[in-house]
BADO-641066 format. One line per 5 residues: number of its first residue (from 0); their letters; for each residue x, y, z of C-alpha. Coordinates in Angstrom, 3 decimals. Layout:
NUM> a> X,Y,Z  ...
***
This chain:
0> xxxxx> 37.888,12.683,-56.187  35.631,11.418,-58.949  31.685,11.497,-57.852  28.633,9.527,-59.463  25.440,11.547,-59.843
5> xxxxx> 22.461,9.692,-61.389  19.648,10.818,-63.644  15.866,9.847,-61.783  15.723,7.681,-64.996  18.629,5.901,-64.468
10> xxxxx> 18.427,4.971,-60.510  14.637,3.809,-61.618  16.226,1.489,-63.819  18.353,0.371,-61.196  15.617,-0.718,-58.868
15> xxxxx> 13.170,-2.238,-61.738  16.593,-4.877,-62.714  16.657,-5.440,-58.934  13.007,-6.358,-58.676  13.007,-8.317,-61.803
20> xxxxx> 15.864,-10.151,-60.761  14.310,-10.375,-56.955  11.465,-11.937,-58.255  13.709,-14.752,-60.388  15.681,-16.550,-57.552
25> xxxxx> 16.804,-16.317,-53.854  19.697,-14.465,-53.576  20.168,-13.471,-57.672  19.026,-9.271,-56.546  21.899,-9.178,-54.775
30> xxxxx> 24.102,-10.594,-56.807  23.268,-8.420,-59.378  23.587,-4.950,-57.353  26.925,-6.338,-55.674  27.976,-6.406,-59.479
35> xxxxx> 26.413,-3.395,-60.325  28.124,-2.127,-57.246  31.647,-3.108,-58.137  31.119,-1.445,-61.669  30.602,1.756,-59.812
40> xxxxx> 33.739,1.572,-58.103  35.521,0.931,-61.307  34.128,3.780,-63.043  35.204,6.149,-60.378  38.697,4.198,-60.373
45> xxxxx> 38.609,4.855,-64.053  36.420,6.703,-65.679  37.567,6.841,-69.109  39.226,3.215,-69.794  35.335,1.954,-70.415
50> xxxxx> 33.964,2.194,-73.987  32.870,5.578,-76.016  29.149,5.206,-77.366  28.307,8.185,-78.867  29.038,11.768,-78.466
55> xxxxx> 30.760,12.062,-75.049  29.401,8.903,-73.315  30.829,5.851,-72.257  29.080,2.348,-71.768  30.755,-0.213,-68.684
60> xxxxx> 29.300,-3.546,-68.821  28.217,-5.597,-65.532  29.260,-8.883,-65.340  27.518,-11.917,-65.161  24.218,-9.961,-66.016
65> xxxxx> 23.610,-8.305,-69.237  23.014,-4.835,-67.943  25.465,-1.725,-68.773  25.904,1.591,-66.951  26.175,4.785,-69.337
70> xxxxx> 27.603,7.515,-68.355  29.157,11.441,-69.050  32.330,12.622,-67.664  31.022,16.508,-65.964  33.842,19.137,-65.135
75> xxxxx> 34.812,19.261,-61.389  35.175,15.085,-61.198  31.796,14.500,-61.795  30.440,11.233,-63.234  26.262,11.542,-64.349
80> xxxxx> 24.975,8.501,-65.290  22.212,8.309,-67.683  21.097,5.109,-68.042  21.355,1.477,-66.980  20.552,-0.134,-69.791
85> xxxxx> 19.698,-4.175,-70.442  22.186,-4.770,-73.461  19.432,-6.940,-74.850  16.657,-4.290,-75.303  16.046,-1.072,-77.141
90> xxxxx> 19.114,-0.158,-77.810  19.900,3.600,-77.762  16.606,4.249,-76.202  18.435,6.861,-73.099  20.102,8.964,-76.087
95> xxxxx> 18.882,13.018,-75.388  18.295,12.206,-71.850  19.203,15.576,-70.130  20.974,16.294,-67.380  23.767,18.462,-65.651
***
């Protein structure tokens, strides 16, 4: 069975695109995490059908909100993501994040 593990940097961003999108309109947080949500469970489903971006990692988009998850297939099942990533801003910014 596949497994997600996150970076500290990457569940941060998690909860700063919740707040930011908390603060925009009723209801739009958890939209965005029910999306961000259902992106998980397709990267477990599938974890290498989504995009290569560089050496190793893979980029699945969210929809309706212009946010992607990156991510590193680990031996043993293990999925570590890296970065969630507004596809609007800086990007490349999480490249030599370390982790497992």
């Amino acid at each position: 069975m596949i497994r997600l593990v996150y970076l500290p940097e990457a569940r941060f961003e998690v909860l700063e695109a919740v707040t930011y999108y908390h603060s925009c309109q009723d209801g739009l947080a958890a939209d965005f995490y029910r999306q961000f949500q259902k992106a998980e469970r397709e990267i477990i489903e599938w974890p290498e059908f989504w995009k290569q971006v560089g050496d190793g990692y893979r980029r699945k988009n969210l929809e309706r909100f212009p946010y992607a998850i990156i991510y590193h297939l680990l031996p043993e099942g293990v999925v570590e993501v890296v970065a969630v990533i507004h596809q609007m801003r800086k990007p490349g910014y999480w490249k030599g994040r370390e982790g497992s």
